[in-house]
PAZAPA-4460 file (N, C-alpha, C; in steps of 0.05 Angstrom, whole numbers, plus 32768, in hexadecimal, padded with zeros to 4 digits):
% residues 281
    n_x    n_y    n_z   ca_x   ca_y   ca_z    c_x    c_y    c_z   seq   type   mol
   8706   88EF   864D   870E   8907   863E   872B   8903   8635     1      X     A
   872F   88F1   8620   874B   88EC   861E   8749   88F4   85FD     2      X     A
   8765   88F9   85FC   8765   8904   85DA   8769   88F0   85C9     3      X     A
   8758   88ED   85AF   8755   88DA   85A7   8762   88DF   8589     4      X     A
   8763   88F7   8574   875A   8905   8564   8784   890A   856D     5      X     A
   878E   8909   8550   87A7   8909   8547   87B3   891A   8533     6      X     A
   87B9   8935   8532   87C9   8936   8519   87E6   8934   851A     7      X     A
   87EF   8931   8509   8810   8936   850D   881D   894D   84F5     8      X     A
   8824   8965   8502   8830   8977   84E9   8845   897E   84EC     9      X     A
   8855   8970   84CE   8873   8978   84D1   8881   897E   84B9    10      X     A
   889A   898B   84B1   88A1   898E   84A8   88B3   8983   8487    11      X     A
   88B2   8968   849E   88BF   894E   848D   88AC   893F   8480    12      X     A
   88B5   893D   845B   88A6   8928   8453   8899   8914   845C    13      X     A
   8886   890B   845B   8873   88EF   845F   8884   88DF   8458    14      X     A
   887E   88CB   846E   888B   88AB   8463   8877   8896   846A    15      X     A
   8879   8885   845C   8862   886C   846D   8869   8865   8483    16      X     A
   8858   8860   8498   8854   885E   84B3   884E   8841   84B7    17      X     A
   8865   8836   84CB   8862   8818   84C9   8840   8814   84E7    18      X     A
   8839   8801   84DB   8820   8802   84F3   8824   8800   8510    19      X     A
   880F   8807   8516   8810   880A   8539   881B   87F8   8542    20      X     A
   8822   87F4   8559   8822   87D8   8569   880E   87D3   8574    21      X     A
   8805   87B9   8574   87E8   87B5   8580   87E1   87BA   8595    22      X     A
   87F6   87CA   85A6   87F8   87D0   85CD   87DF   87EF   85C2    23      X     A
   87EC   87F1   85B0   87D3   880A   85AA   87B6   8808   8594    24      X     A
   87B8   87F4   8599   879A   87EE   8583   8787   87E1   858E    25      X     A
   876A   87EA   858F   8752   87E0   8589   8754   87CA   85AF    26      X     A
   874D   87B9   85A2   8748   879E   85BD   8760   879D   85C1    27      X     A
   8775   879A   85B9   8792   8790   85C6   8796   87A9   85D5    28      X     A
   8787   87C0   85D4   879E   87D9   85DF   8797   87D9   8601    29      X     A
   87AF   87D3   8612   87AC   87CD   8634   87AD   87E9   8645    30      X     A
   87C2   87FF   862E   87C1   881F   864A   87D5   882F   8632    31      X     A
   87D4   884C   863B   87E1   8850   8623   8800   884C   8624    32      X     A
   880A   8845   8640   8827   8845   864E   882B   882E   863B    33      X     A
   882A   8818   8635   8822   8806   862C   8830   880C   860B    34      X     A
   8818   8818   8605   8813   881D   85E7   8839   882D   85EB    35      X     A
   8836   8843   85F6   8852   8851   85F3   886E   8842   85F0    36      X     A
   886F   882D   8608   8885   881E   8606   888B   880B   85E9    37      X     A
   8873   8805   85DD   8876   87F8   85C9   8875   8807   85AB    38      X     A
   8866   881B   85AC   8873   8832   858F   888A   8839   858F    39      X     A
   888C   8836   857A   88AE   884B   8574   88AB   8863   8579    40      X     A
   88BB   8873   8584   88C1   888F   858E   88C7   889F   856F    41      X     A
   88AA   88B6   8574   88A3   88C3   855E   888E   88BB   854B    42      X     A
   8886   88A7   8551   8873   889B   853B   885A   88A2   8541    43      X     A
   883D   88A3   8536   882B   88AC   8539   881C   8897   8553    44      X     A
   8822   8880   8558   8816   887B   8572   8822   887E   8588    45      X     A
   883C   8886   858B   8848   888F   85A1   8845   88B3   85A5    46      X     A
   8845   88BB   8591   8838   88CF   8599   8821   88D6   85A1    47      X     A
   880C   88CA   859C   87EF   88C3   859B   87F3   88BE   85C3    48      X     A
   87FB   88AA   85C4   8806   889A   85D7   880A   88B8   85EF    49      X     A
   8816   88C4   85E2   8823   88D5   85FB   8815   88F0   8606    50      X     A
   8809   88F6   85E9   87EC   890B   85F3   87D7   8900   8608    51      X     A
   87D2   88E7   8604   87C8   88DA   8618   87D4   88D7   8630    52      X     A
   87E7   88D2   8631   87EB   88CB   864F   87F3   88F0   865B    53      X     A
   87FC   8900   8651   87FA   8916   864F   87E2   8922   865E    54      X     A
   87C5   8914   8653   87AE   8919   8654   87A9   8914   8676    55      X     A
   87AF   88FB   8674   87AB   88ED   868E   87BA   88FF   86A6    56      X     A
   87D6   88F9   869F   87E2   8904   86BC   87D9   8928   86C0    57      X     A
   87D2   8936   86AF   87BB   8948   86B1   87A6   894C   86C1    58      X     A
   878D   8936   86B8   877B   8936   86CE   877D   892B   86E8    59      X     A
   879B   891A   86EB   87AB   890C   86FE   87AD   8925   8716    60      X     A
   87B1   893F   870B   87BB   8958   871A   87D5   8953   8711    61      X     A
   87EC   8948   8701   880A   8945   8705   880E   8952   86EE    62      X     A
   880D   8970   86EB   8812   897B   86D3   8831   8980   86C9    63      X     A
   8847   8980   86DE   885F   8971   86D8   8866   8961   86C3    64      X     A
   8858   8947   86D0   8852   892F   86B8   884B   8934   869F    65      X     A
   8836   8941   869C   8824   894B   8689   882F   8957   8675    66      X     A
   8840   8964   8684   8855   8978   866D   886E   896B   8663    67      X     A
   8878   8958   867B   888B   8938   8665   8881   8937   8651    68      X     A
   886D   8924   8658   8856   8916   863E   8858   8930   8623    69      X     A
   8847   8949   862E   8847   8954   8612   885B   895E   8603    70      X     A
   886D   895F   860D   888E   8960   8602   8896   894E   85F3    71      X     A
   8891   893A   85FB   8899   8923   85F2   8888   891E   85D3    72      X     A
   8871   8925   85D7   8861   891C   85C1   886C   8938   85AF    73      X     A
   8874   894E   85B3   8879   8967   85A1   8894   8966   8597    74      X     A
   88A3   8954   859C   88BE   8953   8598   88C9   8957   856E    75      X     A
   88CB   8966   8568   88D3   896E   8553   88BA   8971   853A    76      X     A
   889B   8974   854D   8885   8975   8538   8873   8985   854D    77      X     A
   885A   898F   8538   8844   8997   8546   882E   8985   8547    78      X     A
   882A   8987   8563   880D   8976   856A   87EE   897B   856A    79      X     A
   87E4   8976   8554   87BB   8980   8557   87AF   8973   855D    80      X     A
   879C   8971   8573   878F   8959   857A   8778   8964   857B    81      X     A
   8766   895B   858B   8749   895D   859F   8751   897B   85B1    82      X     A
   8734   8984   85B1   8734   8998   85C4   8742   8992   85DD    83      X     A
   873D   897F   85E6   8747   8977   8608   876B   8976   860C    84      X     A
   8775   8971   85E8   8797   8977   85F2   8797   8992   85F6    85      X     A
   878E   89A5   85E4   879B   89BD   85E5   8789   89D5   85F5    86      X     A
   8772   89C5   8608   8773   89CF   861D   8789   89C5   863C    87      X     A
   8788   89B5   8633   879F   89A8   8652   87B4   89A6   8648    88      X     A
   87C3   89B1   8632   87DB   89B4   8629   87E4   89D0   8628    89      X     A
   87CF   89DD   862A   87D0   8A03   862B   87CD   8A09   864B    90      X     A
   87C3   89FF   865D   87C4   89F2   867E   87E0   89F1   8680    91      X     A
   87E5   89DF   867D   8800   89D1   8681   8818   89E3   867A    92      X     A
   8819   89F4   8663   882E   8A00   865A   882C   8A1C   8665    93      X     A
   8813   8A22   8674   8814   8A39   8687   8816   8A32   86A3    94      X     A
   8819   8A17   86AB   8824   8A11   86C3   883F   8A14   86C6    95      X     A
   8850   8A0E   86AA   8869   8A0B   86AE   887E   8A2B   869E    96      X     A
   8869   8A37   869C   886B   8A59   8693   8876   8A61   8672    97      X     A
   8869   8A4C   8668   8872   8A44   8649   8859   8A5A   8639    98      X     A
   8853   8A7C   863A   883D   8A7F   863C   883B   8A79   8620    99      X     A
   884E   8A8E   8608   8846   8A8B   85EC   883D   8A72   85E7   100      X     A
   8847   8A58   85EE   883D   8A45   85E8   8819   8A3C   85FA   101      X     A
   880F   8A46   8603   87FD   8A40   8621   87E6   8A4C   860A   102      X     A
   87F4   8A65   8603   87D0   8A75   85F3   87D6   8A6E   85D9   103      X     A
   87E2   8A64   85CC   87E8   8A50   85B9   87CE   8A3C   85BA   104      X     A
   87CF   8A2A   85C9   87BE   8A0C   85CA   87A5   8A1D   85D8   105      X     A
   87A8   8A31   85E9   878A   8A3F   85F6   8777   8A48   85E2   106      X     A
   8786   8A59   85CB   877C   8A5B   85B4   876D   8A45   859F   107      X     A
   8782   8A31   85A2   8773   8A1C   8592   8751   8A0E   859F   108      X     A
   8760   8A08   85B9   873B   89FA   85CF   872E   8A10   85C0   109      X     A
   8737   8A29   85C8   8716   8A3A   85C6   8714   8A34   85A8   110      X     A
   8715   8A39   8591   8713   8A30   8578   8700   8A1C   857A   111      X     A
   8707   8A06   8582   86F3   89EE   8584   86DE   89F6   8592   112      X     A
   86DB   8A09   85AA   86C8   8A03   85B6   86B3   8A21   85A3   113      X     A
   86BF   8A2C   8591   86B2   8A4C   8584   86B2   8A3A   855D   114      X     A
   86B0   8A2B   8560   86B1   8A18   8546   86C1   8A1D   8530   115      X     A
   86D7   8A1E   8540   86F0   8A23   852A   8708   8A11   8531   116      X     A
   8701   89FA   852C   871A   89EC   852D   8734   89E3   851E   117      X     A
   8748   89E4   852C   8763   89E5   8518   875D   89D1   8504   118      X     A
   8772   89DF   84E6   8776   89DE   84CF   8776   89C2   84D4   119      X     A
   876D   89A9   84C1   8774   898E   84C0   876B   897C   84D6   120      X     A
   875B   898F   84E9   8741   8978   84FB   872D   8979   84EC   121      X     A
   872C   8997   84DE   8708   89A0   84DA   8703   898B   84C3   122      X     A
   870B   8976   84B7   86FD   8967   84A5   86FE   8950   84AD   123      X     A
   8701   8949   84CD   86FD   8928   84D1   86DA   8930   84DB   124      X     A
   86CE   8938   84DA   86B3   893A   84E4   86A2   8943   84FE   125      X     A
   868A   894A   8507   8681   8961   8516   868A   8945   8533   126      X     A
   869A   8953   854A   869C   8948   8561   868D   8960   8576   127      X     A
   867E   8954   857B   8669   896B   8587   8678   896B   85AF   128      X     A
   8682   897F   85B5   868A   8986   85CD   866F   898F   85E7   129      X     A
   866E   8979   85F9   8659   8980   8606   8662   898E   8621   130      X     A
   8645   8993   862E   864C   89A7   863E   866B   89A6   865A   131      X     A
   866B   8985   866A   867A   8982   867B   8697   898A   8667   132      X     A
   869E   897C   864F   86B6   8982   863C   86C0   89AB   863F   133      X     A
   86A9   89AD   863C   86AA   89C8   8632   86B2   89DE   8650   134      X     A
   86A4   89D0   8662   86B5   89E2   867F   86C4   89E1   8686   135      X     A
   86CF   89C6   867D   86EA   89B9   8685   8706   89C8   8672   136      X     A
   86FC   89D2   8658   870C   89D9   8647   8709   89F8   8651   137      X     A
   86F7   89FE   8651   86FA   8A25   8660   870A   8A20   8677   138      X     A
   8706   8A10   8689   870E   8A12   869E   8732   8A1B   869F   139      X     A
   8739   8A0A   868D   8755   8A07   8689   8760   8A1B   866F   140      X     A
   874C   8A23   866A   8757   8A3D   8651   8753   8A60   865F   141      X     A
   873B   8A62   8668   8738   8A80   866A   8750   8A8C   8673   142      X     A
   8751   8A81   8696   8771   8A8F   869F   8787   8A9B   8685   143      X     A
   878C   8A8D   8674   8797   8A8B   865C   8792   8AA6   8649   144      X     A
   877C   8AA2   8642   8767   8AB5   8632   8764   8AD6   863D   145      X     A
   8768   8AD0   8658   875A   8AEE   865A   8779   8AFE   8655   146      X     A
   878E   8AF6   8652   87AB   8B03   8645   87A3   8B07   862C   147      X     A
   879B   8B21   8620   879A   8B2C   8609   8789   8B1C   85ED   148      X     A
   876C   8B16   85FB   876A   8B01   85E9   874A   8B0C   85EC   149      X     A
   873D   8B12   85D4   8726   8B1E   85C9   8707   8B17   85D0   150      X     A
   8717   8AF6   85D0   86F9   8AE1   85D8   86F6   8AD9   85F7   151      X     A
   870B   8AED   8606   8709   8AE3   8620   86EA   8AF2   862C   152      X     A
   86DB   8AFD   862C   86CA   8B07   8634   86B5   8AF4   862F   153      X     A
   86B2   8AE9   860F   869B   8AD4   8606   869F   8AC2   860B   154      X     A
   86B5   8ABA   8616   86C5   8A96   8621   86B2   8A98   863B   155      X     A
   86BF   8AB1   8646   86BA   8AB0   8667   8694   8AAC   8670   156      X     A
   8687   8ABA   865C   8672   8AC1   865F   8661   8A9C   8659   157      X     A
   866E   8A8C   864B   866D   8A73   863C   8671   8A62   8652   158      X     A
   868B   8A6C   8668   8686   8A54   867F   8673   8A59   8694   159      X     A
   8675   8A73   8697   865C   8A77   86B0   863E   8A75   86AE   160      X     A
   8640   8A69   868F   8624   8A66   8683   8624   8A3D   868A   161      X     A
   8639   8A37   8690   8636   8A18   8697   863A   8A11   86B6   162      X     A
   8624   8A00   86B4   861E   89EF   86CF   863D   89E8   86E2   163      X     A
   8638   89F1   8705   864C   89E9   8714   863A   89DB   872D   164      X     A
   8637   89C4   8730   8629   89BA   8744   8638   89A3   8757   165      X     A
   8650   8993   874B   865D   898A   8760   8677   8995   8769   166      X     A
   8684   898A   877C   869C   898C   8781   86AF   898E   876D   167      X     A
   86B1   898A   8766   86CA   8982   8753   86C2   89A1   8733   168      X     A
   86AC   89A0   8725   86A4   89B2   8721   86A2   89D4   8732   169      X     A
   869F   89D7   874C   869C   89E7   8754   86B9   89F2   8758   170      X     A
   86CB   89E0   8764   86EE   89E9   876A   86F5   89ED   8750   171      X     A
   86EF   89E4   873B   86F9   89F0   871D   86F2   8A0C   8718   172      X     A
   86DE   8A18   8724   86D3   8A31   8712   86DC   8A40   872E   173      X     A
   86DC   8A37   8741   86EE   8A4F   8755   8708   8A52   874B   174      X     A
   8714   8A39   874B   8730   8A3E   8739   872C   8A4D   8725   175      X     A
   871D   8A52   8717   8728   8A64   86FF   871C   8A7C   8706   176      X     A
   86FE   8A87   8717   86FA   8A98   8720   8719   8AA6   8733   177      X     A
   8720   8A9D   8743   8737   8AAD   874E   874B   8ABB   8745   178      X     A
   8751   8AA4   872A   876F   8AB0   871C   875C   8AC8   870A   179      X     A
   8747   8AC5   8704   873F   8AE3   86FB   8736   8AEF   870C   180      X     A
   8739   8AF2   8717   8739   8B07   8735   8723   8B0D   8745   181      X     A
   870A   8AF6   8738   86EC   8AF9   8745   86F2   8AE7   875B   182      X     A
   86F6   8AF5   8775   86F8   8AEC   878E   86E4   8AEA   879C   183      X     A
   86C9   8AEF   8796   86B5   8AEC   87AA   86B5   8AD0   8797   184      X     A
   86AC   8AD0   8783   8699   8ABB   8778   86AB   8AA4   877F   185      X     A
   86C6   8AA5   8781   86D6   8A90   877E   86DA   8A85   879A   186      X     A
   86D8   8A9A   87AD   86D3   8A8B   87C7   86BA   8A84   87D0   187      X     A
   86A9   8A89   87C4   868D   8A76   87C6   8687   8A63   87B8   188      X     A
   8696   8A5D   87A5   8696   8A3A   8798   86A5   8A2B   87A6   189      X     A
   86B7   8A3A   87AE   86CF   8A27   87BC   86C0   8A19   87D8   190      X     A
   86B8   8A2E   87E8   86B1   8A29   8801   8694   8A15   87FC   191      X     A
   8682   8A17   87E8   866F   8A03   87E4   8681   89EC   87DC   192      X     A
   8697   89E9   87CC   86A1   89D2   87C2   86AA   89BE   87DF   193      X     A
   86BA   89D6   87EF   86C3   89C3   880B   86B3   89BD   8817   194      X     A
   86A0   89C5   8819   8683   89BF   882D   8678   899C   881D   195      X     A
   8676   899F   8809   8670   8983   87FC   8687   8970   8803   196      X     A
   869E   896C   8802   86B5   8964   8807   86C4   896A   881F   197      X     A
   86C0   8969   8837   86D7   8974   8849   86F7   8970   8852   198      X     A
   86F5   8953   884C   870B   8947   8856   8722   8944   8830   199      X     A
   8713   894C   8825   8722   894E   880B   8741   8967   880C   200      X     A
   875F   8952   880A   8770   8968   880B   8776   8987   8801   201      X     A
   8770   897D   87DE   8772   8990   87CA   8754   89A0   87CF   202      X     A
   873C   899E   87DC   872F   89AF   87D9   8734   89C1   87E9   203      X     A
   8735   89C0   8805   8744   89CF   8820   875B   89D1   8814   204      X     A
   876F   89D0   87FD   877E   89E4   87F2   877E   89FE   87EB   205      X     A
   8768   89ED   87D3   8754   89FB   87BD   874B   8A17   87D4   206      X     A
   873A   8A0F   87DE   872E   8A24   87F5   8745   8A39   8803   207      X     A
   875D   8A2D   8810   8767   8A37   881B   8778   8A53   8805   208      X     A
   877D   8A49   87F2   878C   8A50   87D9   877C   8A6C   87CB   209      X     A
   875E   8A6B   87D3   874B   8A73   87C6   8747   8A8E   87DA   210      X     A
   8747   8A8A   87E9   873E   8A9D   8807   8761   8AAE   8806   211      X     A
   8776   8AA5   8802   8792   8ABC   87FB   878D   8ACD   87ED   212      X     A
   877F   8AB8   87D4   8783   8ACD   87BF   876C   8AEA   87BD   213      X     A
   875D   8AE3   87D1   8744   8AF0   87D9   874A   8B09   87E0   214      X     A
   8769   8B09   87F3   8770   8B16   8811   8767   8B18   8825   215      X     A
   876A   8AF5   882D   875D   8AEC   8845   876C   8ADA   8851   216      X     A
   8785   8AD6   8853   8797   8AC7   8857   8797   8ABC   886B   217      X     A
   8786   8ACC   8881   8784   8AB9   88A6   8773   8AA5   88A3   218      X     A
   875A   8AAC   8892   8748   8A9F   888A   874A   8A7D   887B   219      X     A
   8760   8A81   886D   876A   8A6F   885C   8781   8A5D   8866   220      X     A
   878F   8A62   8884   87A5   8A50   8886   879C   8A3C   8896   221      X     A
   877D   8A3E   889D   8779   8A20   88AE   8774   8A05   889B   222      X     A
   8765   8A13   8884   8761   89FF   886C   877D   89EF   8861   223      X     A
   8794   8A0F   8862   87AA   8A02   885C   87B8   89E7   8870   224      X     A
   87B0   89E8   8882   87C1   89E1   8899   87BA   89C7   8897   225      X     A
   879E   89C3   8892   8790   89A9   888F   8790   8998   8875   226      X     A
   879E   89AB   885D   879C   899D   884B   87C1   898E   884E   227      X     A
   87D4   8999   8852   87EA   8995   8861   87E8   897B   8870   228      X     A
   87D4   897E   8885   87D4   895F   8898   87C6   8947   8883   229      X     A
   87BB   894D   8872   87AD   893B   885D   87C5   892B   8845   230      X     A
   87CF   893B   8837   87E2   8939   882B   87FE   894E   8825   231      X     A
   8813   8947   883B   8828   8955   8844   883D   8950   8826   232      X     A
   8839   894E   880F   884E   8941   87FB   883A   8953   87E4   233      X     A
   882C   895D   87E5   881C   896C   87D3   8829   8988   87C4   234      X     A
   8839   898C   87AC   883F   89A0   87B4   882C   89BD   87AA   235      X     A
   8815   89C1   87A1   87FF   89D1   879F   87FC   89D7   87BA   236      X     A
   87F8   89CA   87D2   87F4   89C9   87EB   8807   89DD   87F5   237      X     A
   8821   89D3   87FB   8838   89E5   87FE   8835   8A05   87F4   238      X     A
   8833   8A01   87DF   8839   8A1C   87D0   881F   8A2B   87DC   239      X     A
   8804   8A23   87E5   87EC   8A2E   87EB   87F0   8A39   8802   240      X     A
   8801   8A22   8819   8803   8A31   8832   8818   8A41   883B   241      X     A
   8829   8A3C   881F   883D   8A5D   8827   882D   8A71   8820   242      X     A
   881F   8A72   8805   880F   8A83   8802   87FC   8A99   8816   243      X     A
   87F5   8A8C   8820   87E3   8A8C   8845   87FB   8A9B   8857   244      X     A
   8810   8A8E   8863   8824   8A97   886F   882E   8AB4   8863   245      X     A
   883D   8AB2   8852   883B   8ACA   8847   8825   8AE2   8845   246      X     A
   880E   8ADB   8841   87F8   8AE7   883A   87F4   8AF8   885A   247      X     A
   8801   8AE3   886F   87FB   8AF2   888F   8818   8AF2   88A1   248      X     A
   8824   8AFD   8885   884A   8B0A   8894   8860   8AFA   889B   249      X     A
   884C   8AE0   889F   8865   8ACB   88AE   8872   8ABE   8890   250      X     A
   8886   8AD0   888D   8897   8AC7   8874   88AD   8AB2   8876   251      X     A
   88C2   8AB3   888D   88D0   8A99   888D   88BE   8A7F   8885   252      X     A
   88A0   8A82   889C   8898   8A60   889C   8894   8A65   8879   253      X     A
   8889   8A79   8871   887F   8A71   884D   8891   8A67   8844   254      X     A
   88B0   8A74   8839   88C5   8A6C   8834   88C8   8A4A   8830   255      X     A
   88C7   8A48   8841   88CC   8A20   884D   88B5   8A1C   8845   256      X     A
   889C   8A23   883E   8889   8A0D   882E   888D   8A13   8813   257      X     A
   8895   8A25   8811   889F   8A2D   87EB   88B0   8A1D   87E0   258      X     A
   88C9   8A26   87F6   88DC   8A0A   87F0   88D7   89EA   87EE   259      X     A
   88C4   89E8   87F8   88B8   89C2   87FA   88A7   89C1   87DF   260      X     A
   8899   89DE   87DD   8886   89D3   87BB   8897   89D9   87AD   261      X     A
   88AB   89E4   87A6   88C7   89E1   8790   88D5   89C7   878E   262      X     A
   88D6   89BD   87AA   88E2   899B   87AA   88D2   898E   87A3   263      X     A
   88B3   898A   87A9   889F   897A   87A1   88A0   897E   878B   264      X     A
   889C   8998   8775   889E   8996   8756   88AC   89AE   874F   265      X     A
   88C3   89A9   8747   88DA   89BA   8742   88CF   89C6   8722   266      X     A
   88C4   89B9   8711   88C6   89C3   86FC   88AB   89DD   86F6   267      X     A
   889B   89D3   8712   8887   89EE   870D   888C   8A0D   870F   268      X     A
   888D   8A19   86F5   888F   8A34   86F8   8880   8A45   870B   269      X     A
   8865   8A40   8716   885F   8A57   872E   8864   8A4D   8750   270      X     A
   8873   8A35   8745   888A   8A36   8766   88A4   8A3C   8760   271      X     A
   88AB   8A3D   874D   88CA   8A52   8752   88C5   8A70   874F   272      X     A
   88AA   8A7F   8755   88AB   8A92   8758   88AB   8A9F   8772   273      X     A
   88BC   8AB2   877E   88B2   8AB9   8798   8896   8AC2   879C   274      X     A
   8895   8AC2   87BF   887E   8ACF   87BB   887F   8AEA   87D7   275      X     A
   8876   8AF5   87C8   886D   8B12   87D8   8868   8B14   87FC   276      X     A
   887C   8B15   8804   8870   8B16   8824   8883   8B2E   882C   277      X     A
   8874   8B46   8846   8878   8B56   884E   8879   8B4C   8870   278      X     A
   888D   8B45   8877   888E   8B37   889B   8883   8B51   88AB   279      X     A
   886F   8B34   88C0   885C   8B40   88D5   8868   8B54   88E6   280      X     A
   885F   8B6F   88E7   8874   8B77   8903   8867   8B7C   8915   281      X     A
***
């Protein structure tokens, strides 16, 4: 699922474009890091170049990264690509609390996926979006959508109409079930997802993360605890089991895991937010 599909819109006259470097073409092309080091900065394969790797450190989980990369490729132009940028580029820019820009690109995915795709794709020809593409792109838009946005009802109704049968599928649609506030359904994907997976960190996150937001927080800090002994450098992890702590009064210990997912990724906007704790008495 990597974006393949390029426009570049800008302000400044056209000039001829000297060709790729062959780090980005056909059989010679080895990664897009590759391709990047060898385009000139601004040119249509380094930008190309950077939606991609953009793409990558995305499904990587390193949406930090993600948001370098797409910076980098937006730098004094607008970028139209493939459904899959401006769903994980409208992700990304609501991770880091960029919202006008977030339902910006959320707007565009759904377009593609309601057959309306931006101005100057719709004549390269029919790219038919199949079903795994298409959960993957709700997945990462609705949260988005249901902020004042008309098609959020027929979006929503569009993912729960698609198949969730593994792991990795099932922790997606709890994730987005929770942040819209369906807490049963979302802790019953989750808890089927860990049951397939046990020893998986991010799922016993996922789970633990899932069961707070429920208002179940006792329920949820053993998952945390364990996803912690799995990977202690995580900072989604961190931020989950202050979440938990908090959630059951003990606010100092939260504090100090808030503080470690701010050090782990300083630039994420929903760890420099506090969070809500009322200490146990």
């Amino acid at each position: 699922m990597i974006s393949l599909l390029l426009a570049l819109l800008t302000a400044e006259p056209q000039t001829r474009e000297a060709p790729p470097p062959p780090a980005c073409i056909g059989a010679t092309f080895v990664s897009w890091e590759a391709c990047a080091a060898a385009a000139p900065e601004g040119s249509p394969a380094y930008v190309l170049a950077m939606i991609n790797l953009g793409t990558q450190a995305y499904m990587n989980g390193d949406r930090g990264a993600a948001l370098n990369f797409y910076d980098k490729a937006g730098e004094g132009r607008q970028v139209a690509s493939d459904v899959i940028l401006h769903a994980f580029r409208a992700d990304t820019y609501r991770y880091a609390g960029r919202m006008d820009e977030a339902r910006t690109d959320a707007a565009i995915a759904w377009g593609y996926l309601d057959g309306r795709p931006p101005q100057g794709l719709n004549t390269l020809g029919p790219r038919p979006i199949d079903d795994p593409v298409r959960f993957v792109v709700l997945a990462s838009i609705l949260p988005i959508m249901k902020i004042e946005n008309a098609d959020f009802s027929r979006a929503r109704e569009m993912f729960m109409a698609l198949p969730a049968n593994d792991w990795s599928a099932l922790t997606r649609r709890a994730n987005v079930l929770s942040e819209l506030g369906e807490h049963a359904g979302a802790v019953a994907d989750s808890k089927r997802a860990v049951d397939l997976q046990p020893d998986h960190p991010m799922l016993q996150n996922n789970h633990c993360y899932t069961l707070v937001e429920a208002g179940r927080a006792a329920e949820g800090l053993p998952y945390c605890e364990r996803a912690v002994a799995l990977a202690p450098e995580a900072a989604p992890i961190r931020h989950s089991i202050a979440a938990a702590l908090a959630g059951m009064g003990q606010c100092a210990a939260a504090d100090r895991q808030l503080a470690e997912a701010r050090r782990l990724e300083p630039e994420a906007n929903l760890y420099r937010q506090p969070i809500p704790c009322t200490p146990k008495g």
